[in-house]
N, C-alpha and C positions, 0 to 999 in steps of 0.2 A: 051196658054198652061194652062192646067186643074193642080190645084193643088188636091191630093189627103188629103182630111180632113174629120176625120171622123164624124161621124153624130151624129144629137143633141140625137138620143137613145142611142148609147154608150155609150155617156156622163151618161146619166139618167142611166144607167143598172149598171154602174161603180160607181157611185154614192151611189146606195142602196146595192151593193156588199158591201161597206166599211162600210157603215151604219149598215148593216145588223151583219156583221163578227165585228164591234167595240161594240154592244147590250151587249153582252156578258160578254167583259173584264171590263166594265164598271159597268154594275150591278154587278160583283162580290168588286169589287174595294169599290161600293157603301153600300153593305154591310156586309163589312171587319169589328169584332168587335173586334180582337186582332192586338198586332204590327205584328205576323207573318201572318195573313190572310192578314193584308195591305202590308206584303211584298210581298209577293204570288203575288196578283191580281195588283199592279205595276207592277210587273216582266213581268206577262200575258201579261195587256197593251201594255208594249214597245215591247215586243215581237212580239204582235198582228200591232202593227203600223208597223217595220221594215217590218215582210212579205207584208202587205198588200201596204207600198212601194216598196218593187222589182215586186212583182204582176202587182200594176197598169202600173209600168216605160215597164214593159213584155209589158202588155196589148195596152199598148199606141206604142209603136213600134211596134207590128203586126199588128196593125189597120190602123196605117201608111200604112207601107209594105203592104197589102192587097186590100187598098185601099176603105173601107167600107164606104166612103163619096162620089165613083162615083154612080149614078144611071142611 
């Protein structure tokens, strides 16, 4: 029985998605020079983390379901 697992490029594509989309919150975070710019760009952050886990947890259950690791 063939277990369906998906492929070491998803991994990689999912990987630089997160990277990509965390660039962002981080340089703003980094340079935040009042208390309210550092709250701002915190707030981004977690915000940017939370999507970018329902995203992946999406992503990783259609990959399953789909089956992108038979060839």
């Amino acid at each position: 029985m063939k277990t369906n697992k998906p492929t070491t490029e998803f991994w990689t594509v999912l990987t630089m998605v997160n990277v990509l989309a965390l660039m962002y919150p981080i340089h703003l975070l980094l340079r935040a020079n009042s208390v309210d710019e550092n709250l701002f760009a915190t707030c981004v952050l977690v915000g940017s983390l939370f999507l970018l886990a329902v995203v992946d947890a999406v992503s990783i259950v259609v990959a399953e379901a789909l089956g992108t690791g038979k060839r």
